[in-house]
N, C-alpha and C positions, 0 to 999 in steps of 0.2 A: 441398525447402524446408529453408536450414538454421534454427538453434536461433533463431539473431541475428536471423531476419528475424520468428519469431513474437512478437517482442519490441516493442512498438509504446506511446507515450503521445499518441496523436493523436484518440485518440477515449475520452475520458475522463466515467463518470460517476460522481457522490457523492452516495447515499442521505444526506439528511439526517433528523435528526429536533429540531432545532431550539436544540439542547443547545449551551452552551459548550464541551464534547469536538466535535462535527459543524462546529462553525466552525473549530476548530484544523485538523479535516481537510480543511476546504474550505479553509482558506489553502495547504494542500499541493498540494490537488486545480486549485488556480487557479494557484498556479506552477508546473506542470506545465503546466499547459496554454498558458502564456504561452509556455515555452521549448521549447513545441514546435510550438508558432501551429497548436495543436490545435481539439478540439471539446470544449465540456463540456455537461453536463446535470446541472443540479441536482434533486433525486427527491425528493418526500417522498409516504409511501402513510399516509391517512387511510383508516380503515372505515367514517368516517362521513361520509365527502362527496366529491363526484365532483370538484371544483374546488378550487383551492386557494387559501388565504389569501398569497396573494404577500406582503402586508406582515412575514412570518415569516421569509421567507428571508432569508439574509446577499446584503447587497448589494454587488452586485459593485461598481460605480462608485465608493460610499461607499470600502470594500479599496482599490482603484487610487489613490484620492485620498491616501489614509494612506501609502499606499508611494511617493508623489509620483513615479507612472506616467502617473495622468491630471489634468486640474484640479478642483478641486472644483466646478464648475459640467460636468459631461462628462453627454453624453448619450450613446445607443446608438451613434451612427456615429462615437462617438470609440472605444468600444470596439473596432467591427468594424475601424476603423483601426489596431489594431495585431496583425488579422492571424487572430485569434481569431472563436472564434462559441460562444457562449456559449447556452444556453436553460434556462431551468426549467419543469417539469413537477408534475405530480401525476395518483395514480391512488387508487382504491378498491378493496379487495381485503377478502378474510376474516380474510387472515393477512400481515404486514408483510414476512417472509422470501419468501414467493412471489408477492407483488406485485414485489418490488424483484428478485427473479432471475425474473422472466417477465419486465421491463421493459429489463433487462441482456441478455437474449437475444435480445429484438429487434431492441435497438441494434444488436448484435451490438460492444457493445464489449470495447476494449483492455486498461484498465484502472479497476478498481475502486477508491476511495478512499473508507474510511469508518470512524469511531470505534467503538471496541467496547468492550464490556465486558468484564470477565475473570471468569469462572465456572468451577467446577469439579466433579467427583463426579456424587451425586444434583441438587444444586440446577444445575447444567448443564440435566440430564435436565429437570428441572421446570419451566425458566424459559426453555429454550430459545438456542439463540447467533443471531441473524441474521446476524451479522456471516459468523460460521465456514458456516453454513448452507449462504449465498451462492458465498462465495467453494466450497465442494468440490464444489458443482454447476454450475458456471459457467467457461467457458475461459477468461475474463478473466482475468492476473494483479489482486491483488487487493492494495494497499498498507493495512494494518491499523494505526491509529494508537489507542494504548489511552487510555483518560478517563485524566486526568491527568499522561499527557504531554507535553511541548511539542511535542517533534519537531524536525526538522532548517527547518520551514520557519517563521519570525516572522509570527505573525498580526498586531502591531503596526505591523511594517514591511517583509518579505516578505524581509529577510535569510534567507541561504540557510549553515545550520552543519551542512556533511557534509565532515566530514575521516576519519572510520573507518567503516570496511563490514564486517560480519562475513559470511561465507560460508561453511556448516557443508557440506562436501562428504565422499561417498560413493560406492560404484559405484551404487546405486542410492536415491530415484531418481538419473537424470542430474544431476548440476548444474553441465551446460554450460551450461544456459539461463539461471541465475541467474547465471553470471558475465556471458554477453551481457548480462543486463538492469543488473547492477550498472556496467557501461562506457556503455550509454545513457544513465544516468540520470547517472553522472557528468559526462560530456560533454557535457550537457544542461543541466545546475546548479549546478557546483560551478565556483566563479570560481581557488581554491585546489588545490592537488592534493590527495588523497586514498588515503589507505593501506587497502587491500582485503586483509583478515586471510583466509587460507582456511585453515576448521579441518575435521582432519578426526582423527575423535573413535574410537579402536582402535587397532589395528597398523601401523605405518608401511608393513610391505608389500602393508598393502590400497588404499593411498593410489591412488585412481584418476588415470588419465592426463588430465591436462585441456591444452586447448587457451587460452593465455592472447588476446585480442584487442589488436591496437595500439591506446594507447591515451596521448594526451598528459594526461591526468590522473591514471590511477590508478599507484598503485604497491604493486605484489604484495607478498605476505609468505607463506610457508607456515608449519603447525603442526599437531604432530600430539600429542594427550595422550590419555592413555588412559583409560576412564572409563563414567561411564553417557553415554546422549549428552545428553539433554534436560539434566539437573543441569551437565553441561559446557559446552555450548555457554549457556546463560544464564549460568555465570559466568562466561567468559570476554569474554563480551561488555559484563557489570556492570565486570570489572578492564580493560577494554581502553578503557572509558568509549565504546561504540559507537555513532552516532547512529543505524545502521541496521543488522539484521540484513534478509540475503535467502535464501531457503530455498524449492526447489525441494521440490514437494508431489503424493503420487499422492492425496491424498484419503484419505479412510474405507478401509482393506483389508480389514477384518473387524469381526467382534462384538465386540471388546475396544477397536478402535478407535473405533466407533462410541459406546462406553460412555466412555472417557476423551478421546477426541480427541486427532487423528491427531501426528505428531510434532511440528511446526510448529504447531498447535492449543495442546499442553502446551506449548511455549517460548516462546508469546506470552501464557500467564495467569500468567507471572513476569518478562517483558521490564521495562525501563524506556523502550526505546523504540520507534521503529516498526518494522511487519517486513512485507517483500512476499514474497509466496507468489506462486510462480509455479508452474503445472502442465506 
């Protein structure tokens, strides 16, 4: 199997929790799923009730009508007419993080889409990340979009603004598979071409060998600075003004990681904008 085929937006779900940040994600999570005439599932885990309050959720028909997709009178089978399947759910659990990654495993889905918070240190430890949680227990790539982001995709009107990708590459992990996943996703959404920065952060002779994809949208750039990586690749991505960073991810490696979180963890509690972790 190669890199490119574990790469998938066809079966897509977004933990919401009801916020203004979880709607900017689900506007992400719903054009995705459009331009891939995918599946979504919208998630929210209450501890106090097995059913859920459907009038909370962001409504999709409403979204489609605003991005003058569907008409403002559309029902379900104007939906499934364009291709999509769409569902929401709800569950009850103890805990919000192992409802939503026990709920993600059975899908057995693709991709994760969901707003997070940015914590650090002790209050990390204290308060928990669900977001991070998730996604390093979970095979799903997981597109992280932080509170107070817009992101690449207009909740307003579902315009699509991905003109720069950052790709912070290494011998390890691989990050073959972020460059496949950064030519899906272009190819996927971006009406415009897009310039894919690939940084890679020490010695130019440690510059790994990558295989670039044909690709009628993106267009490569290499760079190499030298540096700490986390402090590098976040400013490089603040001067490059990035709409998206992608960062191939092994998870938690040890005790120190586990206590600061993992590298891709630290460079999304200073992003300005979204960042997909892929494993």
């Amino acid at each position: 199997m190669t890199s490119q085929s574990r790469v998938s937006m066809q079966n897509i779900v977004h933990p919401t929790d009801f916020s203004h940040g979880s709607d900017i994600a689900f506007a992400h999570a719903l054009k995705l799923t459009l331009c891939s005439a995918g599946d979504l599932e919208i998630l929210h885990v209450d501890r106090g009730r097995e059913d859920g309050d459907w009038s909370r959720y962001p409504s999709v028909r409403s979204v489609l009508a605003r991005w003058d997709i569907l008409p403002d009178n559309a029902d379900k089978r104007d939906v499934a007419r364009l291709g999509v399947n769409i569902s929401k759910s709800a569950c009850s659990d103890t805990s919000t993080a192992t409802g939503v990654l026990e709920h993600i495993n059975r899908r057995d889905a693709d991709l994760v889409v969901l707003a997070t918070h940015r914590r650090s240190g002790v209050d990390r430890w204290m308060h928990g990340r669900v977001a991070e949680y998730v996604a390093n227990r979970c095979c799903a790539s997981t597109l992280f979009v932080p509170y107070g982001v817009d992101g690449f995709i207009s909740l307003d009107c579902g315009d699509v603004s991905l003109s720069r990708i950052l790709i912070p590459v290494d011998v390890t992990p691989d990050p073959q598979v972020a460059i496949d996943a950064a030519v899906m996703l272009a190819d996927a959404v971006a009406a415009e071409p897009v310039e894919v920065e690939l940084l890679h952060v020490g010695d130019p002779a440690s510059m790994p060998g990558l295989r670039l994809p044909d690709s009628d949208v993106c267009r490569w750039r290499w760079t190499t600075v030298p540096g700490d990586t986390v402090e590098t690749i976040c400013r490089t991505a603040e001067q490059q003004d990035s709409d998206l960073v992608i960062m191939t991810t092994n998870g938690h490696d040890g005790f120190l990681d586990a206590l600061r979180g993992s590298t891709s963890e630290r460079v999304l509690q200073r992003l300005r904008c979204p960042l997909l972790s892929v494993h």
